[in-house]
Residue, then its C-alpha position, 0 to 999 in steps of 0.5 A: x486480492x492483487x494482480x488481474x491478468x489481460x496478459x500483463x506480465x512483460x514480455x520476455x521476462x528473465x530472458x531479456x535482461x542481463x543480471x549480475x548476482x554479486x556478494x557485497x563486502x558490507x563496511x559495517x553492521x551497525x550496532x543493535x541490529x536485529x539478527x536472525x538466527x542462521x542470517x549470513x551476512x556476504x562478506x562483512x568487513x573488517x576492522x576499521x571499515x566506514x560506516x555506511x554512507x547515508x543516500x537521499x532515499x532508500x525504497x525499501x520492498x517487501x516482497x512477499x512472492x510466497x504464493x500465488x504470484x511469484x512469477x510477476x516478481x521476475x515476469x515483471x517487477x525486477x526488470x522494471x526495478x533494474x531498468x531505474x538507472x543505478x545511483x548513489x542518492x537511491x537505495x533499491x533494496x528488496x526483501x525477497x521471499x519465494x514460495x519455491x526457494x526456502x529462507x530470504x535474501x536480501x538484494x539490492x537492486x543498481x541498475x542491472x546490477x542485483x547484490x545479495x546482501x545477506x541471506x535469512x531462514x525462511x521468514x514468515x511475512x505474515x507475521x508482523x515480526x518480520x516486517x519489523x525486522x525488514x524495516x530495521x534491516x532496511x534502515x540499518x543496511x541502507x541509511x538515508x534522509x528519507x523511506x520508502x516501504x513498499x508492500x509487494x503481494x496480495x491486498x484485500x483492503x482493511x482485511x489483509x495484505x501479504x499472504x505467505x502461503x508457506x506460514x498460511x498466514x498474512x499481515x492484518x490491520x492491527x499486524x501491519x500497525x503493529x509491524x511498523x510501530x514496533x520498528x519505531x522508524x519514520x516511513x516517509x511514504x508507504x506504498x500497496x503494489x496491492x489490491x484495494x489498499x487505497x482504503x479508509x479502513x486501511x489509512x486511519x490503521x496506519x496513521x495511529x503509528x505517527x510513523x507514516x507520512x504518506x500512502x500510496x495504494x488503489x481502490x481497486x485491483x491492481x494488474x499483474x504488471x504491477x507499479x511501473x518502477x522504471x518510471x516511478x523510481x527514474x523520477x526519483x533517481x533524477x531528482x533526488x531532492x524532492x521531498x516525500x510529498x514530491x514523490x508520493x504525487x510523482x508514483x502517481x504521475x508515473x502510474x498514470x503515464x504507464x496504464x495510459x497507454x494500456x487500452x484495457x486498463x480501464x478499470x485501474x488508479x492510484x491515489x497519494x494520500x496524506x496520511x497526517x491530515x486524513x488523521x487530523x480531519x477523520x472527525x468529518x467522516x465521524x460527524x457525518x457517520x454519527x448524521x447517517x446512524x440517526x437518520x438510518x430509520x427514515x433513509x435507509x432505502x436512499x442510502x441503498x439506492x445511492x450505494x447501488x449508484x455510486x462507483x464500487x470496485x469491479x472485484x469487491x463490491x463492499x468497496x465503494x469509493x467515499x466521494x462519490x458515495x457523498x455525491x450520489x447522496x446529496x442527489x438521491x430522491x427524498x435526502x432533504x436533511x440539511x445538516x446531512x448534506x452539508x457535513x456530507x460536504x464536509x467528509x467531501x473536502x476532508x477527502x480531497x485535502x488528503x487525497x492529494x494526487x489521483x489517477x483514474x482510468x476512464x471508467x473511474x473517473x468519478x473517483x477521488x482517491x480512497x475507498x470504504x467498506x460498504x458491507x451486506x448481506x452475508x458479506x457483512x456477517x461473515x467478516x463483521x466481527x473482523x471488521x469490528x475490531x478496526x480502530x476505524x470502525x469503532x473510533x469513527x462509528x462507522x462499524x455501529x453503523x453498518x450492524x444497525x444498517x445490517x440489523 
């Protein structure tokens, strides 16, 4: 799910922004470019045209508005992105798929200025293939030092993310990893303009491709008004040297500046997660996965009372942020096993070595970043056998644990 209202789209809309929809005359189609059948490139150029100058960043996103939220995309996010200032060291560049139009095009976004770079049959973007083919696209079209990706559309955690409802299909787990590795390009930072992707599940998924340095996305909902582009991509456009680390903090920071102001956003964060260290210390969470397997039998009731205690997303419950989790643990009446405690400790400071920058809103301010699925009940027996195919759960123990914890 992505996108709560609290009349979140900006006001105005189209009418309050001046566009110019141009043809470019591209310079060059670099060599061993994936092509679609029916792509129609706007104006390639001829004989003796120069490559194509290499920029500091492209931003890269992967519009996905074949569904339910097509109307946020001129409501809010374009305005947002031609309101960054144009610049030669930052390549916005949007792959957009529209429920009410057929096929793709590809634009590229400099100030008020929108340039249709080349069209596409309509592509499904729940299939892998296609964000593959974006991501080649993106880096053939627009090269630079550093790449962004950033997913535009609906988030549902480790369960899926952009839902094509002309395909009726969306992009799982295994699918995104898929999407990405097949690329084989480097994503210097990922980012969810999507629900709940701020997710463990979701992150251990990503960093198997060695291909994601780091992850910005929310634990919980995300407002129809969506990231704040202006604010996030003028950092960037202003310092354009800043490495990709600098830049996953500075979306948080921007985030935080924009819902800040918002007084019904209370409910709302955004975290940078360092995909590579999250990796590299994941044994944490399976040491201590392994620590609440055995003492499951004698615990069982204190694992419950401290998942009712801890903070859980206000429109998926099954999602509970992991270091509060850890906290209420610690303190819950009758957990007294040593070894429990302190590799809970352990799972603790793994989450904030990888957790490097977090905003929270007011109500969630226990919060420290990422999130894990908690599933019950018939929540649990509805999607287990999805979730027992994460690499997540089987890697870390974590889904041997929930079908004992369910048993």
């Amino acid at each position: 799910m992505r996108k709560w209202g609290h009349g979140a789209v900006l006001k105005g809309g189209l009418g309050t922004t001046k566009r110019r929809y141009l043809s470019v005359c591209m310079v060059a189609i670099v060599l061993g470019m994936l092509v679609v059948p029916g792509m129609a490139l706007a104006k390639p150029g001829g004989r003796g045209s120069a490559a194509p100058a290499v920029a500091a960043w492209t931003y890269a996103i992967y519009m996905d508005g074949d569904n339910s939220l097509e109307t946020y995309w001129a409501g809010a996010s374009l305005p947002l992105l031609e309101a960054a200032p144009a610049s030669a060291s930052v390549n916005i560049v949007a792959f957009v798929d529209l429920g009410s139009t057929s096929g793709m095009t590809v634009q590229k976004i400099s100030g008020t200025t929108v340039t249709t770079v080349l069209t596409a049959p309509e592509m499904n973007m729940g299939d892998p293939a296609t964000l593959t083919w974006c991501i080649n696209q993106a880096a053939a079209l627009f090269p630079s030092t550093y790449l962004v990706l950033s997913m535009w559309d609906h988030g549902y955690g480790w369960n899926y993310v952009c839902q094509d409802d002309t395909s009726g299909d969306s992009l799982s787990m295994q699918e995104l990893q898929a999407g990405i590795a097949n690329a084989a390009k480097k994503i210097d930072v990922l980012a969810f303009d999507c629900c709940n992707m701020g997710n463990i599940e979701v992150a251990y998924q990503v960093s198997l491709t060695n291909l994601v340095s780091y992850m910005v996305g929310s634990e919980e909902s995300v407002p129809g008004n969506g990231f704040p582009y202006d604010k996030m991509l003028t950092k960037l456009v202003n310092t354009p040297a800043m490495l990709p680390r600098d830049f996953s903090m500075a979306m948080v920071d921007a985030w935080g500046e924009y819902y800040a102001t918002q007084t019904w956003a209370t409910t709302v964060n955004l975290a940078a997660i360092d995909v590579v260290q999250l990796k590299a210390t994941i044994s944490t969470f399976s040491t201590w996965s392994a620590d609440m397997k055995s003492l499951l039998p004698g615990y069982k009731t204190a694992y419950a009372t401290a998942l009712k205690n801890a903070y859980y997303m206000w429109g998926t419950h099954y999602f509970t942020d992991l270091y509060d989790y850890g906290l209420h643990l610690k303190v819950t009446k009758g957990v007294t096993d040593a070894k429990l405690k302190a590799d809970t400790t352990a799972m603790q400071n793994a989450v904030q070595s990888y957790c490097i920058k977090v905003w929270d809103a007011k109500r969630m301010t226990d919060c420290k970043g990422i999130s894990l699925y908690w599933g019950t009940g018939n929540q649990w027996s509805s999607h287990s056998a999805a979730y027992l195919q994460l690499a997540f759960a089987v890697d870390t123990g974590w889904g041997a644990f929930l079908t004992a914890y369910n048993a």
